[in-house]
Structure formats: structure tokens, C-alpha cells
N, C-alpha and C positions, 0 to 999 in steps of 0.2 A: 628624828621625826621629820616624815617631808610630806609637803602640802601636795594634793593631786586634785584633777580633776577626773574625779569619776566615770569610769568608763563601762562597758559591757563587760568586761574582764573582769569589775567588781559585785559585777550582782551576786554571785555566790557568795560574799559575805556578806553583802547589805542583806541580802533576804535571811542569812545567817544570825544578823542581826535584829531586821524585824521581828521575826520567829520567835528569839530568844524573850523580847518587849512584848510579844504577845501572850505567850507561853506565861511568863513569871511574873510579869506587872503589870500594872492601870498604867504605863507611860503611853500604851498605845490602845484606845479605846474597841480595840476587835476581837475574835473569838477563836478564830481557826488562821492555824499557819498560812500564811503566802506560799504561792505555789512561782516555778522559774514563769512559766508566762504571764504572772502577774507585775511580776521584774521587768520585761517587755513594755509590756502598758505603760508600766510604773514611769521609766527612762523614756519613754517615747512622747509622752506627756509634758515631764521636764523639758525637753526639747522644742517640742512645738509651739513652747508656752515661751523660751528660752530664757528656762529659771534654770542656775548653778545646782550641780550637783558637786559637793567639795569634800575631801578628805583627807587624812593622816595616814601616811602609813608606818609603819615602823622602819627600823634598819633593816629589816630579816623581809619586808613588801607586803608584811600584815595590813589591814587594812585596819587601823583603830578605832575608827570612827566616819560618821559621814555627817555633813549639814547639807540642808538645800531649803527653797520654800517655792510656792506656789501662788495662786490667788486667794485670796480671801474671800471674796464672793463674786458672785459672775455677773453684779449689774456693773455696768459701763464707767458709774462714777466712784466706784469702788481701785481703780486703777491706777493708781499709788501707796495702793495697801496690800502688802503680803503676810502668808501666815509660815512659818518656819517652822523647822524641826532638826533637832539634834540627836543624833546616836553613838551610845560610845561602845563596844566592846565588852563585854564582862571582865576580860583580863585588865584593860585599860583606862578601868574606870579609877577616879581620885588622883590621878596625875597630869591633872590640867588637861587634858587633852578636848573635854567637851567645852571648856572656853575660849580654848586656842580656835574650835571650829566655829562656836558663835562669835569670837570677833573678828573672824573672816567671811564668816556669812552676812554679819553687820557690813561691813566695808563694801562687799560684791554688790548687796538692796542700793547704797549707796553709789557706788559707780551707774549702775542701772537707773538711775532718778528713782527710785518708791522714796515716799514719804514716809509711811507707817510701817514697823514692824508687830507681827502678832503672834503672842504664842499659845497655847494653849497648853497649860499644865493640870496635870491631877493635883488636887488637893492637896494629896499626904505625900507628892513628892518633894520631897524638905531642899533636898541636894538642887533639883535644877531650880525651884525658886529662887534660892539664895542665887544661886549665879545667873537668873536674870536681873537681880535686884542688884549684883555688882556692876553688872555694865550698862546700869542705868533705864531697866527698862520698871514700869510701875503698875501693879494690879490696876487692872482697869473693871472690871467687873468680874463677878461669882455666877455661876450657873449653879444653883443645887439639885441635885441629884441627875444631872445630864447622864449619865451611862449607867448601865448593869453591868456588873462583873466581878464572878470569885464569888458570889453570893450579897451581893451588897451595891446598894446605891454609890454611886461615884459624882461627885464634884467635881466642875471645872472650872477653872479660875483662867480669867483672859488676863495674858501680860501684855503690853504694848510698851516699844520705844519709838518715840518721835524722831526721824533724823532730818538733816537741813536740805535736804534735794527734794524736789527738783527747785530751780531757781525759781522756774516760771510755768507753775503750772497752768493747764488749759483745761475749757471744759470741753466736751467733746468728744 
């Protein structure tokens, strides 16, 4: 397994992989597949914003998985706070590999000075709770019934972990 940073080369699996979260599960709260030029957008945003885009790939250059995060919200004092996301592969799921990418998405907020990490999980996903609740991060609040989908009200539960940067924040 070797750590990359994601490039344009890898949109076709990451949209591979949104696609598949949208298609089959409440991990990703939307309706219809991403298209390649929403991938464009997608990456061109992470950039401007210059948020990590990080991933695994296998031995064979699969791409296992991807982590990155973005803002949190777009008022000015919100600017220590990012919201994250992790994606694992359907073949690659249950062998560590979406922890290996949150504890390097952890470290990257950190290099970066944010303070706050946030995640936002579905309710009934049991798997990524548990592994925000290993590396320390702690329900911070419940939204009930924030999403439709599949037929049914969706809950979203905000995770947070506090980390020690920046030294010295400002306001501003």
C-alpha cells in the first residue's frame, strides 16, 4: 500500500467511488451519479481552497481509497475548522485502509494549522463511527432527519476532533 497524492489521473476512480456511495448507501447524502466534469470542479476547488487530496493505492496502482476535507462553513471565523471525508473502495473495505487514510488526513489539518476536525456521518453507518471514535474524535451533535433517501428519513450525526494547532490563533 503506498500513500499518493491525488491527481487528475485519479478522477476515474474517485468518481468510481462516489458513484458506487451514491448508488448503494446513505454515506454520501445525493441522488444521481457524478459526472467526469463534476471531478474537474471537484479537484479544482480542493486546490484553490489548498485542501489535500490523499490516497492508497494498492501494489497493482489501484487506487483504494481517497481522504481530503474542505471548509466547513464560509463565514471568516469558521477558519480553523474543516469538514472531511473518507472513501474506501468496495474491494478494500475492512482492511484498515479507511484509518490509514483518516490518520493521515488527521496529520495533513494538522501540518496545515486547522484546529477542528468535522465529520459528518450517517447514522446507521456503525463501521465509520466506530473508527472516528478510535482516533479520538467525539459526537458532537445529531441532526434528525437531515436527508431523504432510499425511502426514508436520514440522520446525521456531527463527529469532531479537536487537534493542538494552530499555536496562535488570530482573529481576522
Amino acid at each position: 500500500m503506498k500513500l499518493v497524492d491525488c491527481e487528475p489521473r485519479h478522477a476515474p476512480e474517485i468518481l468510481a467511488i462516489f458513484n458506487e456511495a451514491i448508488l448503494t448507501s446513505t454515506s454520501l447524502y445525493d441522488y444521481k451519479p457524478r459526472t467526469p466534469a463534476m471531478m474537474d470542479t471537484w479537484f479544482a476547488a480542493k486546490w484553490s481552497g489548498n485542501f489535500p487530496v490523499i490516497g492508497f493505492e494498492s501494489e497493482k496502482g489501484e487506487l483504494m481509497g481517497f481522504a481530503s476535507y474542505g471548509s466547513f462553513r464560509a463565514w471568516p471565523a469558521y477558519k480553523y475548522t474543516v469538514e472531511h471525508s473518507v472513501y474506501v473502495a468496495t474491494p478494500f473495505r475492512r482492511k484498515g485502509v479507511g484509518r490509514k487514510l483518516l490518520e493521515e488526513i488527521i496529520q495533513a489539518a494538522v501540518r496545515q494549522n486547522y484546529h477542528t476536525m468535522i465529520g459528518g456521518i450517517d447514522a446507521t453507518n456503525t463501521p465509520s463511527i466506530r473508527l472516528h471514535e478510535t482516533l479520538g474524535f467525539e459526537k458532537c451533535a445529531s441532526i434528525k432527519q437531515a436527508g431523504f433517501k432510499f425511502g426514508r428519513w436520514l440522520d446525521l450525526e456531527l463527529y469532531q476532533l479537536i487537534l493542538p494547532t494552530p499555536e496562535s490563533p488570530v482573529d481576522g
